[in-house]
C-alpha positions as a Markdown table, in Angstrom:
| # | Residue | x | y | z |
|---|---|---|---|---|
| 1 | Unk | 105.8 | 74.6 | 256.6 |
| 2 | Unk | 103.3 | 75.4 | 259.5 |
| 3 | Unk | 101.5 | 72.6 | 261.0 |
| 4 | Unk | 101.9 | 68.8 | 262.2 |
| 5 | Unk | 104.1 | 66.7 | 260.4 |
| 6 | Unk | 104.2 | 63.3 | 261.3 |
| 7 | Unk | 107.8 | 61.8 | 259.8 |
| 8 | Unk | 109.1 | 58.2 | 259.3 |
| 9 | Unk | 113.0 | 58.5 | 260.3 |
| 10 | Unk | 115.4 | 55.0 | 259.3 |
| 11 | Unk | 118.6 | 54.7 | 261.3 |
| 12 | Unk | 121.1 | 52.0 | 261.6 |
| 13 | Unk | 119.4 | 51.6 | 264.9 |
| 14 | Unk | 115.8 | 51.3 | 263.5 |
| 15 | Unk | 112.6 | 53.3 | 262.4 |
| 16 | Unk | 111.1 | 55.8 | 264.5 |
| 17 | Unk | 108.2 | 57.6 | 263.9 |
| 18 | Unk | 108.1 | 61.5 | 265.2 |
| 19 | Unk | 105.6 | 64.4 | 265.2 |
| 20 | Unk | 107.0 | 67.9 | 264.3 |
| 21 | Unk | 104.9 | 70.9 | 265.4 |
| 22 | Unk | 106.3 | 73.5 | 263.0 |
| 23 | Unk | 105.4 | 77.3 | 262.8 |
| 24 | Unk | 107.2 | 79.1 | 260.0 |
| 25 | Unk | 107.5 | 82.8 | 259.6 |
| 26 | Unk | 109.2 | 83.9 | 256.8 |
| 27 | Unk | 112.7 | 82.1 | 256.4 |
| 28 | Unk | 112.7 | 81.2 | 260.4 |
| 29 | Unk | 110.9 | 77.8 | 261.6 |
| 30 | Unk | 110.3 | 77.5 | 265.6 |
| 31 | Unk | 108.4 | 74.5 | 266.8 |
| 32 | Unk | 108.6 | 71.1 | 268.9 |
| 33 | Unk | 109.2 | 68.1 | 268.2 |
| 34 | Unk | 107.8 | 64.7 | 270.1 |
| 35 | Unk | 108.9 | 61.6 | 269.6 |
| 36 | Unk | 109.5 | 57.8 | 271.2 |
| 37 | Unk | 112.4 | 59.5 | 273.6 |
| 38 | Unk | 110.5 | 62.4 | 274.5 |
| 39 | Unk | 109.6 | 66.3 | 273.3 |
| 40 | Unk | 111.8 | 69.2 | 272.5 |
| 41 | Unk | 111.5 | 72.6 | 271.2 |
| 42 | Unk | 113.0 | 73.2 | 267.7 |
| 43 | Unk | 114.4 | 75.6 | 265.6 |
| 44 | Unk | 115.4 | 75.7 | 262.1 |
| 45 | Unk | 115.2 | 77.7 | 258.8 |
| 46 | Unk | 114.0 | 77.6 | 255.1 |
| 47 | Unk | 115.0 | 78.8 | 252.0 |
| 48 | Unk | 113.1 | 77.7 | 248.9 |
| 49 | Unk | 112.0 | 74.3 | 249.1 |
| 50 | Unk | 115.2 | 73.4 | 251.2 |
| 51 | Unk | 115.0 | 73.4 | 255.1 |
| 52 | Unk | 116.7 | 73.0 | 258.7 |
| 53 | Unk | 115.8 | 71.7 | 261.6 |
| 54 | Unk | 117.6 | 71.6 | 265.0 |
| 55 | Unk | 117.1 | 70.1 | 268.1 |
| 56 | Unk | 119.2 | 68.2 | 271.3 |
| 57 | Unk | 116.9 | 65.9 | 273.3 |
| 58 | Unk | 118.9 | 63.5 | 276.1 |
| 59 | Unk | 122.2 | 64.5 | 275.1 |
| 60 | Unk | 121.4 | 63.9 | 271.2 |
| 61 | Unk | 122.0 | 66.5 | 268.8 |
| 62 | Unk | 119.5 | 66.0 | 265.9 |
| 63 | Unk | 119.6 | 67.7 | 262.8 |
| 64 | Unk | 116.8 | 67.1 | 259.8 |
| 65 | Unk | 118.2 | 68.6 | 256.2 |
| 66 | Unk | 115.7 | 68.3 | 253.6 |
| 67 | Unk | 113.1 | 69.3 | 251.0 |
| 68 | Unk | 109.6 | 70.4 | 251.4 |
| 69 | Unk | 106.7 | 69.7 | 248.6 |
| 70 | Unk | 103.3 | 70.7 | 249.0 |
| 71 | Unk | 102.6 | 68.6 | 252.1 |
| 72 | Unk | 105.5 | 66.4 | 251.6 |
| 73 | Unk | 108.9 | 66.7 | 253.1 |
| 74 | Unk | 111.8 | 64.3 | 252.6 |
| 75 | Unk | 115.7 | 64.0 | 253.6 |
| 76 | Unk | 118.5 | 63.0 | 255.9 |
| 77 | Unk | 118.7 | 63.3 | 259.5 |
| 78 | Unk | 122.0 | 63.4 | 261.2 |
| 79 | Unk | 122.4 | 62.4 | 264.9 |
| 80 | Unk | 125.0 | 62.9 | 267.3 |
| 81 | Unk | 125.9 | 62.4 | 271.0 |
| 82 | Unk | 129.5 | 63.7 | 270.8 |
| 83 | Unk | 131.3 | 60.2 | 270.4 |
| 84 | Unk | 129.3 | 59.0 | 267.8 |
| 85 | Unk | 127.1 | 60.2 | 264.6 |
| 86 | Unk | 124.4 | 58.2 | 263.0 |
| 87 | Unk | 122.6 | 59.3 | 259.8 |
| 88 | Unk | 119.7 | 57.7 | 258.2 |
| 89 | Unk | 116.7 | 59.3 | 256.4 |
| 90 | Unk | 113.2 | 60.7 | 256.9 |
| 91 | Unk | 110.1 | 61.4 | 254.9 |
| 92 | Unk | 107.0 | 62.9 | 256.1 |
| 93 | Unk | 103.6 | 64.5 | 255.6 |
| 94 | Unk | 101.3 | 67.5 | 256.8 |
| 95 | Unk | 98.8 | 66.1 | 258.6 |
């Protein structure tokens, strides 16, 4: 999964459209993310096709659980601020 991604995420609060920086080495991903609300550093994890990736960015705690394909990458995203939890969906490609 190493390179730039650049993702569409849907949410109940609109689209958003993020960059992830992603540097896989064997089943570990490390990375950043940037995005409308800023940049953080990311960490995750693959196995198979399947993938995590984790970040907090202004109190958010994001969490992107999907598949990868080629240069294609698809899921749900999970956000939460403590109180409340949103979840939508994202798709993406290797740029």
């Amino acid at each position: 999964m190493t390179g730039r991604w650049g993702v569409t995420v849907i949410t109940p609060r609109g689209p958003g459209n993020p960059d992830f920086y992603l540097k896989q080495d064997g089943n570990r991903l490390t990375g950043d993310y940037k995005g409308l609300f800023g940049e953080s550093s990311v960490r995750g994890s693959v196995e198979g096709k399947k993938f995590v990736i984790r970040f907090s960015l202004g109190g958010v705690a994001s969490v992107y659980t999907g598949t990868v394909d080629g240069n294609k990458m698809s899921g749900s995203v999970e956000l939460s601020d403590g109180a409340e939890k949103l979840l939508g969906t994202f798709s993406g490609e290797r740029k």
